[in-house]
Structures are given as structure tokens and as C-alpha cells.
N, CA, C and O of each residue as an XYZ file, in Angstrom:
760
protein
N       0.858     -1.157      0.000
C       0.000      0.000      0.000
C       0.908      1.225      0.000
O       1.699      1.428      0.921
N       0.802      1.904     -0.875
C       1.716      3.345     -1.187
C       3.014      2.826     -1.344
O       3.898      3.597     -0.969
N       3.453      1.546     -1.870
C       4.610      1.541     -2.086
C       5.154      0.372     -0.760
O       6.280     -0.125     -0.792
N       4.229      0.091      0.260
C       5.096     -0.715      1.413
C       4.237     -1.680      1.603
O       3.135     -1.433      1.114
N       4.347     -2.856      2.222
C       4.193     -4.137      2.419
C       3.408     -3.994      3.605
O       3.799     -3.464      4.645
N       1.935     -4.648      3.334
C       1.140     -4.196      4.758
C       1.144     -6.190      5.801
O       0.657     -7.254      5.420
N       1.637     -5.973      6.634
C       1.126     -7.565      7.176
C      -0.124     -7.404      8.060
O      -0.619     -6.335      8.419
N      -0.610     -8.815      8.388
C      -1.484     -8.968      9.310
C      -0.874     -9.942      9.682
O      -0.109    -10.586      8.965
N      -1.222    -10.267     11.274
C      -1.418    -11.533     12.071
C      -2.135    -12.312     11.515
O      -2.781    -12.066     10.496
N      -2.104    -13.658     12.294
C      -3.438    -14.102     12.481
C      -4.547    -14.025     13.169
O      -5.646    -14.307     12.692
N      -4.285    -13.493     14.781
C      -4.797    -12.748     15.355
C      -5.999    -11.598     14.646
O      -7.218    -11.531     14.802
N      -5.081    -10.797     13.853
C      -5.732     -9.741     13.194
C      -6.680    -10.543     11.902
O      -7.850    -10.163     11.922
N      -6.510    -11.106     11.299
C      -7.086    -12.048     10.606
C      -8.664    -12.267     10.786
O      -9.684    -11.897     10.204
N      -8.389    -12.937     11.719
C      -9.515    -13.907     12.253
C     -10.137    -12.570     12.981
O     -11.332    -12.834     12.845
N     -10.106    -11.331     13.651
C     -10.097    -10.259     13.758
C     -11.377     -9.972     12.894
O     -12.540     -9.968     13.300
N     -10.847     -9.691     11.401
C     -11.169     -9.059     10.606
C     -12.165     -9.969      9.968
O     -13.220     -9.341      9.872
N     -12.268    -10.976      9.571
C     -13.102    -12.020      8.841
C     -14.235    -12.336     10.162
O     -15.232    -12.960      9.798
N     -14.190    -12.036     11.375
C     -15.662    -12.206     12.181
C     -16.095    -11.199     11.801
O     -17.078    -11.294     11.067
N     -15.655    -10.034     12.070
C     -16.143     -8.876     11.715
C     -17.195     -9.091     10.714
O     -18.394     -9.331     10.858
N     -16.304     -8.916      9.427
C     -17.037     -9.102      8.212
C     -18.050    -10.175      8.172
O     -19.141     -9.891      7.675
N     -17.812    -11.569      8.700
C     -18.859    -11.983      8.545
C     -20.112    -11.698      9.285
O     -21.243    -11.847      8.822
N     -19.799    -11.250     10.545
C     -21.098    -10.429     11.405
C     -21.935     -9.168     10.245
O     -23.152     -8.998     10.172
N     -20.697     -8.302      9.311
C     -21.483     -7.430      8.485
C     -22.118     -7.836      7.363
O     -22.804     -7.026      6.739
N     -21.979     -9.211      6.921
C     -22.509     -9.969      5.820
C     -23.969    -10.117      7.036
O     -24.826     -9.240      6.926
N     -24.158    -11.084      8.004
C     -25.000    -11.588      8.733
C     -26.410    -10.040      8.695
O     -27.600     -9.984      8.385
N     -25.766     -9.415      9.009
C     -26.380     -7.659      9.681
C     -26.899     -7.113      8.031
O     -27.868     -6.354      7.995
N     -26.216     -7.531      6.676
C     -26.679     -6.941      6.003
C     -27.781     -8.096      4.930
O     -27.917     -7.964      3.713
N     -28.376     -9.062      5.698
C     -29.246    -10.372      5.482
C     -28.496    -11.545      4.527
O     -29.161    -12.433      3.994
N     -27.214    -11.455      4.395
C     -26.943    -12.350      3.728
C     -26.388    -14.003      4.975
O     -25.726    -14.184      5.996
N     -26.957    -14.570      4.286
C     -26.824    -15.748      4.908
C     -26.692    -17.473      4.371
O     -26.406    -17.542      3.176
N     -26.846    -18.755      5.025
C     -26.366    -20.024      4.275
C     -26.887    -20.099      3.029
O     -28.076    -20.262      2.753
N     -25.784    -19.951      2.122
C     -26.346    -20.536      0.673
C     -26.475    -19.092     -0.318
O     -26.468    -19.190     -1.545
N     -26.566    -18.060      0.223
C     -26.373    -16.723     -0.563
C     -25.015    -16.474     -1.337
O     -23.975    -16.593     -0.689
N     -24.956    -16.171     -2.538
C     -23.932    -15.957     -3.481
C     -23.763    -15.233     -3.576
O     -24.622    -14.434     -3.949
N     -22.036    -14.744     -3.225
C     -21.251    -13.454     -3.263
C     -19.932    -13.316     -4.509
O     -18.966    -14.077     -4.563
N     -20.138    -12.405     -5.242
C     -19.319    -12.289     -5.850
C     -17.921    -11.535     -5.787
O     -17.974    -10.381     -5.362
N     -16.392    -12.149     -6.235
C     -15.705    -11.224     -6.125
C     -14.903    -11.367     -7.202
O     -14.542    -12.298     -7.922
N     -14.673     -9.919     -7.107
C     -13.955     -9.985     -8.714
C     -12.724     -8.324     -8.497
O     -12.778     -7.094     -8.520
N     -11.847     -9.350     -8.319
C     -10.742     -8.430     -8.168
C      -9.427     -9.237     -8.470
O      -9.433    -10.435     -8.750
N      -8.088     -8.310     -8.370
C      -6.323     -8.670     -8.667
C      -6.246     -9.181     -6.632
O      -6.938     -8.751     -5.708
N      -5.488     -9.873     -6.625
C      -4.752    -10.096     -5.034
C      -4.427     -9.171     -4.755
O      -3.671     -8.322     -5.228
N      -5.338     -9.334     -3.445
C      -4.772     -8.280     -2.131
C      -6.237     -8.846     -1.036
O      -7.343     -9.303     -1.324
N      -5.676     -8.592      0.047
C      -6.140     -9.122      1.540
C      -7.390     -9.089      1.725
O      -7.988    -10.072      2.160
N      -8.145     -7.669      1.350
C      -9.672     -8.171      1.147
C     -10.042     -9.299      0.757
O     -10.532    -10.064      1.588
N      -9.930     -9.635     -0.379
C     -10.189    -10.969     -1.440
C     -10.175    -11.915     -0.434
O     -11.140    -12.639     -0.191
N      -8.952    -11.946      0.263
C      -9.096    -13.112      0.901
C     -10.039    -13.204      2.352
O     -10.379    -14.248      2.907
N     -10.338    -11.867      2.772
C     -10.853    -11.467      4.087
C     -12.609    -11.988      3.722
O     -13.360    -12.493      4.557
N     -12.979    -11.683      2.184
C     -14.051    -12.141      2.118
C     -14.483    -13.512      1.922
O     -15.630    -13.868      2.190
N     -13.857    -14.060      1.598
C     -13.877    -15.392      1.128
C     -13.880    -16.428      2.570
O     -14.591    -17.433      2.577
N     -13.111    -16.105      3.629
C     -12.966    -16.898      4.742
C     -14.051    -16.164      5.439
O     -14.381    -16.774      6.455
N     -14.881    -14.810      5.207
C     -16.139    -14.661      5.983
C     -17.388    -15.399      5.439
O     -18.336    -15.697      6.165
N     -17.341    -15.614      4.402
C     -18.190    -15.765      3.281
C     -18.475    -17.571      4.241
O     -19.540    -17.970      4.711
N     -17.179    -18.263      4.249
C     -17.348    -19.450      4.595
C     -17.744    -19.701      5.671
O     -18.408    -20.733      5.771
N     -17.515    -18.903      6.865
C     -17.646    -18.800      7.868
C     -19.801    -19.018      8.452
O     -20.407    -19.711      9.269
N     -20.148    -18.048      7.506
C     -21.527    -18.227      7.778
C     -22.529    -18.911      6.663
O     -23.739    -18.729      6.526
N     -21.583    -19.811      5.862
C     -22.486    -20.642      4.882
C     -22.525    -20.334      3.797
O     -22.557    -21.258      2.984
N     -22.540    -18.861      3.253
C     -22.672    -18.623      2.321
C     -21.832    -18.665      0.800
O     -20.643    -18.750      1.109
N     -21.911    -18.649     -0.176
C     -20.854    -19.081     -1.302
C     -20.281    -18.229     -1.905
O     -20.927    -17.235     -2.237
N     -18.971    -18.326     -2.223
C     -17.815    -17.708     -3.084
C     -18.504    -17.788     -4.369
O     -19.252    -18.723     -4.654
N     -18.140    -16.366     -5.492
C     -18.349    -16.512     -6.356
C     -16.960    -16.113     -7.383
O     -17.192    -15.541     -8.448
N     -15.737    -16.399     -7.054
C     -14.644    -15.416     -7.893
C     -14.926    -15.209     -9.219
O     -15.550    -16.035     -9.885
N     -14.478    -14.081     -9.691
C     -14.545    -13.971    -11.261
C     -13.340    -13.164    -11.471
O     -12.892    -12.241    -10.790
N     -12.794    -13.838    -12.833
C     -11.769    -13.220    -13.343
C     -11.955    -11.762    -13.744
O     -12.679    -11.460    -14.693
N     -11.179    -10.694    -12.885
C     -11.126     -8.926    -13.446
C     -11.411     -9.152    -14.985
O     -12.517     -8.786    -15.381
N     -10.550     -9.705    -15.881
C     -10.442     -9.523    -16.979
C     -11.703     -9.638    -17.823
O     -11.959     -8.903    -18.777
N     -12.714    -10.959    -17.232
C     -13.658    -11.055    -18.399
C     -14.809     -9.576    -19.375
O     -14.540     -8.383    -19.512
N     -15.565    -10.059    -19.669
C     -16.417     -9.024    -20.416
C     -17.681     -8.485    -19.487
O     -18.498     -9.367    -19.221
N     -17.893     -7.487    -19.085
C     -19.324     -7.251    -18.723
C     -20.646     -8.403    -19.195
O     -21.308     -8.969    -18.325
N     -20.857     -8.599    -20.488
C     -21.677     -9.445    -21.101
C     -21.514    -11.075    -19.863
O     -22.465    -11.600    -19.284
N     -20.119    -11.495    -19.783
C     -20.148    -12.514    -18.583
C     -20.137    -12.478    -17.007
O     -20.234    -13.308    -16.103
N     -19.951    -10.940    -17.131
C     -20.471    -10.718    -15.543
C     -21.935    -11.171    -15.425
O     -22.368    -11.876    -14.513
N     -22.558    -10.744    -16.326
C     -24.038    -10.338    -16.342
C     -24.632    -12.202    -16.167
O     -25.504    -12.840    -15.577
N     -23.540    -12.419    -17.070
C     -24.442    -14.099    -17.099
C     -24.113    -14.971    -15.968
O     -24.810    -15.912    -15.590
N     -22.677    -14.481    -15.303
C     -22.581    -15.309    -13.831
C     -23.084    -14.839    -12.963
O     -23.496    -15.599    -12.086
N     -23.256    -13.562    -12.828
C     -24.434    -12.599    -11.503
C     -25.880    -13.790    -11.963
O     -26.214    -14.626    -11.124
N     -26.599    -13.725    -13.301
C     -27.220    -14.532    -12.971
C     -28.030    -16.163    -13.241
O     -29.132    -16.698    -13.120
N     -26.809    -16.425    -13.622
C     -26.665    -17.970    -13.464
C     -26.344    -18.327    -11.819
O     -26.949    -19.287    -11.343
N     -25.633    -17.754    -11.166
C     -25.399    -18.219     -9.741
C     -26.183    -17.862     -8.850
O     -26.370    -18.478     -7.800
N     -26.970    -16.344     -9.339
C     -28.014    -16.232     -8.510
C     -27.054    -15.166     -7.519
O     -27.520    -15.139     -6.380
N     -26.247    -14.586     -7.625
C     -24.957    -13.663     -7.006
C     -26.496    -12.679     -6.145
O     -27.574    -12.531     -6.721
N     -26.232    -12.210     -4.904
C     -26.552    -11.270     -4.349
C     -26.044     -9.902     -3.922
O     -26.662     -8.930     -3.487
N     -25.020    -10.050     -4.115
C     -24.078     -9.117     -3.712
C     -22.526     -9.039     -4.535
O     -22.105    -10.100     -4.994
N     -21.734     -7.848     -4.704
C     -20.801     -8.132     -5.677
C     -19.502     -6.855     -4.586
O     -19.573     -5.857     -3.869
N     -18.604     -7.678     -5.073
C     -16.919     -6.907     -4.369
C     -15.952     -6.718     -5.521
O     -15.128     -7.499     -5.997
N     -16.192     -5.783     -5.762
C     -15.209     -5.056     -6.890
C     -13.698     -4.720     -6.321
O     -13.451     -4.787     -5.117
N     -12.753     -4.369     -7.267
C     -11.409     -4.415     -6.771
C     -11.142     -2.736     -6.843
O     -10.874     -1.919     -5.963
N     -11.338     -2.616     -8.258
C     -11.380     -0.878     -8.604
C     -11.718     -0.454     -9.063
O     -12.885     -0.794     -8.871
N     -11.747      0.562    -10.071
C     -12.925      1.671    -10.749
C     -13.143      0.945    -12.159
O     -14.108      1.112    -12.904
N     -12.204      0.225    -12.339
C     -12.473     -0.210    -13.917
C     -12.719     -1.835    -14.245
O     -12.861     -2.363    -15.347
N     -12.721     -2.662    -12.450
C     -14.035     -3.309    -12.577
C     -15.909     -3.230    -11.962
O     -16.968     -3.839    -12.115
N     -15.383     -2.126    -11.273
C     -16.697     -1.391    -11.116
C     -17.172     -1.139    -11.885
O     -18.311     -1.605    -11.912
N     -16.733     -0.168    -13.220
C     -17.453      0.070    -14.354
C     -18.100     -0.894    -15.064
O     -19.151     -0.611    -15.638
N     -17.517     -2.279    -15.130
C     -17.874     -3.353    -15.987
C     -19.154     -3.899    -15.419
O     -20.221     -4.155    -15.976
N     -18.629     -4.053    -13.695
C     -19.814     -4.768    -13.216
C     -21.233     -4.091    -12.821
O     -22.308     -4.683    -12.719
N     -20.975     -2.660    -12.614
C     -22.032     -2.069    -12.313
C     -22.949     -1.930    -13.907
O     -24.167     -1.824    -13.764
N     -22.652     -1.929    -14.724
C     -23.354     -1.726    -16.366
C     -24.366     -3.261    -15.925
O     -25.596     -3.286    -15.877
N     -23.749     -4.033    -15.740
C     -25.276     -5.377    -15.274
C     -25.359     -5.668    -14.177
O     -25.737     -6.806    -13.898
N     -25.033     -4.734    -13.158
C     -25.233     -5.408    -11.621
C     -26.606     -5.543    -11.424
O     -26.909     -6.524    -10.746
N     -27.570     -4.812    -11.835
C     -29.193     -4.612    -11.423
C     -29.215     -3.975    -10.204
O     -28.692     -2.871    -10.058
N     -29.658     -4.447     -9.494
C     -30.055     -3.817     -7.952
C     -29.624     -4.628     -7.112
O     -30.340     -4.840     -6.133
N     -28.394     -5.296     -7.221
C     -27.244     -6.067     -6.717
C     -26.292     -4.809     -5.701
O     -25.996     -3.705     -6.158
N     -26.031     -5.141     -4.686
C     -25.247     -3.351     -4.182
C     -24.028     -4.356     -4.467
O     -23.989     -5.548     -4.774
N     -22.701     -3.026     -4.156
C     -21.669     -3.386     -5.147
C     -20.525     -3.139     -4.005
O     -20.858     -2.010     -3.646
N     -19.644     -3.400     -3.385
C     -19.007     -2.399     -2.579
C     -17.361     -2.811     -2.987
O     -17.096     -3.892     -3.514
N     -16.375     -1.839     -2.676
C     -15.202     -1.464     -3.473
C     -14.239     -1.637     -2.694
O     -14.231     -1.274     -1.517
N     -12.889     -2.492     -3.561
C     -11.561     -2.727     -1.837
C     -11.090     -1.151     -2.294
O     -10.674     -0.509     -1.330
N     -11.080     -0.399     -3.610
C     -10.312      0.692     -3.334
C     -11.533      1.941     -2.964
O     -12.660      1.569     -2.637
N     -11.246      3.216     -3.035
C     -12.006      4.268     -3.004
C     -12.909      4.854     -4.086
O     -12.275      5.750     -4.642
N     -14.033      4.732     -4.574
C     -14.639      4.838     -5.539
C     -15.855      5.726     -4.956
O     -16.640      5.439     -4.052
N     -15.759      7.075     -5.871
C     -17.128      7.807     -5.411
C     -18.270      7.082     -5.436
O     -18.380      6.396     -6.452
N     -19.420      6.981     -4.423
C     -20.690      6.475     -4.497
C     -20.691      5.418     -4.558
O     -21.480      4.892     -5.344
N     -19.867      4.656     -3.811
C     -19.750      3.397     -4.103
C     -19.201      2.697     -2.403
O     -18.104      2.920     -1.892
N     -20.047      2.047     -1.945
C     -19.411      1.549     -0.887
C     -18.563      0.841     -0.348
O     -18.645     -0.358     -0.613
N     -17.489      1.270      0.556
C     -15.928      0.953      0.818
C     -15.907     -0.092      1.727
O     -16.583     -0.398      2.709
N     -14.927     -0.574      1.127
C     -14.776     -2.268      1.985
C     -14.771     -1.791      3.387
O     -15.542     -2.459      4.077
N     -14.210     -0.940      3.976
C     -13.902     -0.585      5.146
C     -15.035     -0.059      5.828
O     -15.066     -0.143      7.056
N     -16.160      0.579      5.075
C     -17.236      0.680      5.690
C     -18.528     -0.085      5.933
O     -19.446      0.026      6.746
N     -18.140     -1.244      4.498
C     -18.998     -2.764      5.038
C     -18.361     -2.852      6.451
O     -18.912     -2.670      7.537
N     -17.274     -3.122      6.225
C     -16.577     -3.922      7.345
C     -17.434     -3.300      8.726
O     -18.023     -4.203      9.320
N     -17.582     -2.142      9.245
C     -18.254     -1.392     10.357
C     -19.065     -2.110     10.405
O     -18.919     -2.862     11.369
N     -20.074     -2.343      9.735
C     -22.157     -3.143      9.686
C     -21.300     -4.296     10.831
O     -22.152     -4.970     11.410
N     -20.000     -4.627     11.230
C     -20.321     -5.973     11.689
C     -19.820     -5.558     13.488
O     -19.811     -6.280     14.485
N     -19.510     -4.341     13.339
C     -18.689     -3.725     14.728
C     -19.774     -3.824     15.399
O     -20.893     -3.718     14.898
N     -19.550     -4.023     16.524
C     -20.469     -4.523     18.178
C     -21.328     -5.187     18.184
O     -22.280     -5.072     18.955
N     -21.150     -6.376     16.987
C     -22.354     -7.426     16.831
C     -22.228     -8.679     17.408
O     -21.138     -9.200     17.169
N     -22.975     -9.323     18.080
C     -23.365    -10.553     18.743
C     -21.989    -11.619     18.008
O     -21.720    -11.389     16.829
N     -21.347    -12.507     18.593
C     -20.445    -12.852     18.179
C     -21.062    -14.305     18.182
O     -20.714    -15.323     17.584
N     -21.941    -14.093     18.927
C     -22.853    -15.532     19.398
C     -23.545    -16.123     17.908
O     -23.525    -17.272     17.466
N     -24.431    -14.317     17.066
C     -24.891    -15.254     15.960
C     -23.839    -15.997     15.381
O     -24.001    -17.200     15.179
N     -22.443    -15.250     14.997
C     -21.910    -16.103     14.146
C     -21.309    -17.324     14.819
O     -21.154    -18.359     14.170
N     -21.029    -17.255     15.859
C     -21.091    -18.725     16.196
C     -22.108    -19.712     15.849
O     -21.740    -20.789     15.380
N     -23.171    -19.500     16.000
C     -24.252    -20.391     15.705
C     -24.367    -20.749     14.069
O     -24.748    -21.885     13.785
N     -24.029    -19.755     12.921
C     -23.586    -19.629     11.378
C     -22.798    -20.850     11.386
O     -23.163    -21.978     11.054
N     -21.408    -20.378     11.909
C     -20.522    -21.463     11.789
C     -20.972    -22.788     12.353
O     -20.866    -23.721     11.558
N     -21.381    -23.039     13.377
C     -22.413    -24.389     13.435
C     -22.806    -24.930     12.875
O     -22.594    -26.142     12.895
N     -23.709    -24.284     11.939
C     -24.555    -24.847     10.872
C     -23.942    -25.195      9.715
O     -24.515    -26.120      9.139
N     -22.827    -24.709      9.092
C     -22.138    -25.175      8.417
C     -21.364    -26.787      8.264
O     -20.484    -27.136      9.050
N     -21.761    -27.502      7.345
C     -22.192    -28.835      6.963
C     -20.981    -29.149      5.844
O     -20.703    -28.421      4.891
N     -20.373    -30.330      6.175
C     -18.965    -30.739      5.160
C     -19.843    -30.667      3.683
O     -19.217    -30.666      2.623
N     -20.962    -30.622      3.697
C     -21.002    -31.542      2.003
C     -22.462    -29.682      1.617
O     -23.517    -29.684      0.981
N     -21.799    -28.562      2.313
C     -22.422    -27.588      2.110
C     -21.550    -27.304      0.609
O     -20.620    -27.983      0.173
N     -22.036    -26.351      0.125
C     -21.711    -25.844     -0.889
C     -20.776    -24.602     -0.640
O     -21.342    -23.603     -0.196
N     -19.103    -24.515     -0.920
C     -18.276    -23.492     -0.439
C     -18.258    -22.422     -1.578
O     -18.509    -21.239     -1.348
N     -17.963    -22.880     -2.759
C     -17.276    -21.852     -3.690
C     -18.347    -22.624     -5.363
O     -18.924    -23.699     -5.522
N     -18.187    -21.614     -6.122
C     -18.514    -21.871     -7.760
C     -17.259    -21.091     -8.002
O     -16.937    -20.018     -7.491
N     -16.630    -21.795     -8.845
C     -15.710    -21.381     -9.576
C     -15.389    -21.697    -11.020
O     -14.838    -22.667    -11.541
N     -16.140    -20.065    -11.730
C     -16.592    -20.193    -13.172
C     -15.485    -20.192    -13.913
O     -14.587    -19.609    -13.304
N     -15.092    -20.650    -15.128
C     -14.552    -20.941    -15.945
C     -14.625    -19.521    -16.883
O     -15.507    -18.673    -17.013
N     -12.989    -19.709    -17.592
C     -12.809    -18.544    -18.326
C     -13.853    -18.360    -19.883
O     -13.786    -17.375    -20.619
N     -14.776    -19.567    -20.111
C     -15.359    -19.212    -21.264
C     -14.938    -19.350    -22.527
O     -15.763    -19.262    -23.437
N     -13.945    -19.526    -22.725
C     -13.198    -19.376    -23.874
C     -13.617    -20.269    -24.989
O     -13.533    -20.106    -26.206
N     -14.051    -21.173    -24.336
C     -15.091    -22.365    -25.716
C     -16.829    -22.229    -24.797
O     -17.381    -23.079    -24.098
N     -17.347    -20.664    -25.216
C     -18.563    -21.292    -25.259
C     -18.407    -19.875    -23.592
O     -17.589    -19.044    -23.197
N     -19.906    -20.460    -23.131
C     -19.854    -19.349    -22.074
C     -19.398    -19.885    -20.807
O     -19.580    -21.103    -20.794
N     -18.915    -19.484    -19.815
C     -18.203    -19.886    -18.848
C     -19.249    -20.927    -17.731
O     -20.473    -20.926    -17.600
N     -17.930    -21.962    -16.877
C     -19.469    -23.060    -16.866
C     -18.817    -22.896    -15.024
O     -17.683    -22.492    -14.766
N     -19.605    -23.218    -14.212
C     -19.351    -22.977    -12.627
C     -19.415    -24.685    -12.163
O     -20.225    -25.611    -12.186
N     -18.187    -24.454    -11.793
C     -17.368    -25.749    -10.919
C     -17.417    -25.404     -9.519
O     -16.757    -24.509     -8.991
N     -18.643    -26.545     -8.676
C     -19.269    -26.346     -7.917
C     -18.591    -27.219     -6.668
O     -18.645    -28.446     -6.577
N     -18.012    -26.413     -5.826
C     -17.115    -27.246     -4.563
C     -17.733    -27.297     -3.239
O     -18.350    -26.352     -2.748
N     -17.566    -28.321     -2.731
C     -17.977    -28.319     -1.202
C     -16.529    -27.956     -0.084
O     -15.324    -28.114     -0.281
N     -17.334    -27.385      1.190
C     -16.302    -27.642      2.250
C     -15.788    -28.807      2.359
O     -14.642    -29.008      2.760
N     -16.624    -29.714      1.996
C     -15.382    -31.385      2.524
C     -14.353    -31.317      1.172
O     -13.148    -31.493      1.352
N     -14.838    -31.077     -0.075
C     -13.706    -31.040     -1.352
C     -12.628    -29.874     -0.704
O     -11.502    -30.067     -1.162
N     -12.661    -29.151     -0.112
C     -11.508    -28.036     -0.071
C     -10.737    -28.682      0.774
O      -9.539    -28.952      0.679
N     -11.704    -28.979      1.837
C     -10.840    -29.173      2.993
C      -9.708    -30.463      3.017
O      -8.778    -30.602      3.812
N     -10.060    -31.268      1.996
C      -9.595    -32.579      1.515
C      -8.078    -31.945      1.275
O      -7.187    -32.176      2.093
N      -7.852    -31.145      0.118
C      -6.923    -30.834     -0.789
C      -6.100    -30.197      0.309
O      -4.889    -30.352      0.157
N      -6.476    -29.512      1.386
C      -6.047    -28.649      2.831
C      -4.985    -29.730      3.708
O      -3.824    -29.605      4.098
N      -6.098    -30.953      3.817
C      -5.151    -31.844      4.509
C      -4.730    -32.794      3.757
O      -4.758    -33.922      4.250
N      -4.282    -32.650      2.526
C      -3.424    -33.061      1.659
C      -2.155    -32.564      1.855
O      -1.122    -33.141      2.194
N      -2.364    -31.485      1.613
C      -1.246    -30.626      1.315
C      -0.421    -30.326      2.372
O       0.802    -30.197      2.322
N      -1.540    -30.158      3.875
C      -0.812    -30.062      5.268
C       0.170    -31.387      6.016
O       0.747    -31.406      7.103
N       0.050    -32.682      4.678
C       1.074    -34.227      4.915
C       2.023    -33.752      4.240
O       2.900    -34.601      4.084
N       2.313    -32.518      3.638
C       4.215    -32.401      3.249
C       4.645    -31.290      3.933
O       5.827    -31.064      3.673
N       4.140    -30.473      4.734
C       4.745    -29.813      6.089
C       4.893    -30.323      7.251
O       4.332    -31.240      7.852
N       5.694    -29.634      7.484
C       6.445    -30.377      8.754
C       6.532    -29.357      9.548
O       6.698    -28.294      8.949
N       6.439    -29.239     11.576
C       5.885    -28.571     12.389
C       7.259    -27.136     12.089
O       6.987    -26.015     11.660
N       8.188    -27.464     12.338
C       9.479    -27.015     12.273
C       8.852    -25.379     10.993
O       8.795    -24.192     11.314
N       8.489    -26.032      9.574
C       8.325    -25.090      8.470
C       6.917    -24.322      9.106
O       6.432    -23.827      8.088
N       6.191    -24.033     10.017
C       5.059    -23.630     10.649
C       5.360    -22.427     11.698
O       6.161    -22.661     12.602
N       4.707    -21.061     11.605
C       5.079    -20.711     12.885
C       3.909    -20.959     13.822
O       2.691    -20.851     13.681
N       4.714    -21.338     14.848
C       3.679    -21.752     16.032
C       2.497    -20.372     16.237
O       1.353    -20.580     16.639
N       2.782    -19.607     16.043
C       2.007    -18.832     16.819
C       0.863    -18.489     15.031
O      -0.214    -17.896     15.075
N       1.228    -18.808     14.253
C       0.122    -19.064     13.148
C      -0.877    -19.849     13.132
O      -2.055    -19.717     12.798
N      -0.028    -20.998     13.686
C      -0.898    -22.661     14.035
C      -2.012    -22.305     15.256
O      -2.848    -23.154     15.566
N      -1.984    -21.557     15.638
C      -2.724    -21.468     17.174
C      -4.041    -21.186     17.005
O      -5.007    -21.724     17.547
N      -4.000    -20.044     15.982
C      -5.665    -19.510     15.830
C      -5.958    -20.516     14.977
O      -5.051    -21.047     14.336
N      -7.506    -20.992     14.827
C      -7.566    -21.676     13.670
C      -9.730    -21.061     13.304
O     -10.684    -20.956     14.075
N      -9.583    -20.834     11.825
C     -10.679    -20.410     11.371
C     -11.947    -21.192     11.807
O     -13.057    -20.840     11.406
């Protein structure tokens, strides 16, 4: 950000993703509601995606690059309720077919609501509902659609569960070893 390397904890993390998911909860989205995001890497992206899971509801990523014309058809083929833009020039794309979808922005965009001020909707909220969210959350729930670039034909949504992710998770967690881990990462856990 401006040129320097921003970190978070995990602490701060897990911090930030109750939050948000309390402001998803507060703004009626809930198990099984489709969220879209469509942005380049950076920490939001990921802040939404682990809130998103947190209270049931589904990932929708979309590639920045595609066409408005395939925004329009994955907003509604998936049934998207809500959309997270990265910056002004995928705002432009997505707002031309958002409908009456609200839209909100990781950078600063006039009239357009800021990640940082979703993020507030979730400040001094019951921590209890989302406990009870995360409860309800079921291995063979539905985590993520993850649409395809289209390129033969219109883009097709590859439909994953929490038990499919989590599979590939503790796959991958049998070629680390405690030593390559920092302990104090390992401690919090989502």
C-alpha cells in the first residue's frame, strides 16, 4: 500500500473475517447466498472469502479480466446477491449489469461503498450469531462456484464443497512439517 508491504497476524485475521462476517449476517446475507468477487490479489479478497465461509454462504470469484456481457451471465446464473469489486475499472464493468445487486469497493470509488465501511455493519455485533452460522455449516455444504474462463462457449461454474476443499487442505498439510510452521500461526484456527 503506497509503495510498502502491509502484514497482518493471524490474530488480526480472524479479527477481521468475524467482523465481516457479522457485516454480511447484519446486512441479510446468509447459508447458501452468493457473493461475488472480482478483483487482482490483495487481503480483502481473501478477508471475504474466509467470511463468506464462515456463515455458509458461497464464493463466487470472477476473473477482473472477463467481459461485462459474462459478468451479467454469472451474476445470474449463480443467482450472485451481492458483488466486491477491486477498482474503478471493474466497477465500471460490473455495475453496467449489476441490477439492484449493491456493489461495494476494496479501493475508493465515489458512491460506491468501501470495503472498510462494510466492514463497520459488523462492529459490536453478537459474536454468538456467528457462532451459531458457523455451526450450521455442513462438510457436504456448498463453499465456492468457480466459473470458468469461457473461452469455448460461455463460462461453466465448478461447484465445490467444504469437505472437497478441505480434503486438498489436509493433503497438502502431509508435506509440512511442524518445524516449516510458525507456532504462533498454528494457534488460531478459522
Amino acid at each position: 500500500e503506497n509503495g510498502s508491504w502491509i502484514t497482518f497476524s493471524s490474530r488480526k485475521v480472524k479479527e477481521i473475517v468475524d467482523q465481516l462476517s457479522l457485516a454480511f449476517l447484519n446486512e441479510g446475507i446468509q447459508a447458501a447466498d452468493k457473493v461475488a468477487i472480482i478483483s487482482n490479489n490483495c487481503p480483502e479478497w481473501n478477508f471475504v472469502d474466509l467470511a463468506l465461509q464462515q456463515i455458509g454462504a458461497i464464493s463466487v470469484p470472477m476473473y477482473p479480466t472477463i467481459t461485462s456481457e459474462d459478468y451479467e451471465y454469472i451474476f445470474d446464473h449463480a443467482s450472485v446477491k451481492m458483488i466486491f469489486v477491486g477498482d474503478q475499472m471493474i466497477y465500471d464493468k460490473a455495475k453496467l449489469v449489476a441490477g439492484e445487486r449493491s456493489i461495494v469497493s476494496f479501493d475508493s470509488i465515489e458512491g460506491v461503498t468501501r470495503f472498510n465501511d462494510f466492514l463497520e455493519k459488523g462492529a459490536n455485533s453478537d459474536l454468538m450469531d456467528l457462532e451459531k452460522s458457523k455451526a450450521a455449516v455442513k462438510p457436504d455444504d456448498l463453499f465456492t462456484i468457480i466459473y470458468t474462463s469461457g473461452t469455448t462457449g460461455r463460462p461453466k461454474g465448478v461447484m465445490l464443497t467444504h469437505h472437497n476443499v478441505l480434503s486438498n487442505v489436509l493433503q497438502v498439510g502431509k508435506i509440512f512439517t511442524p518445524q516449516k510452521l510458525n507456532p504462533d500461526d498454528a494457534k488460531v484456527i478459522f
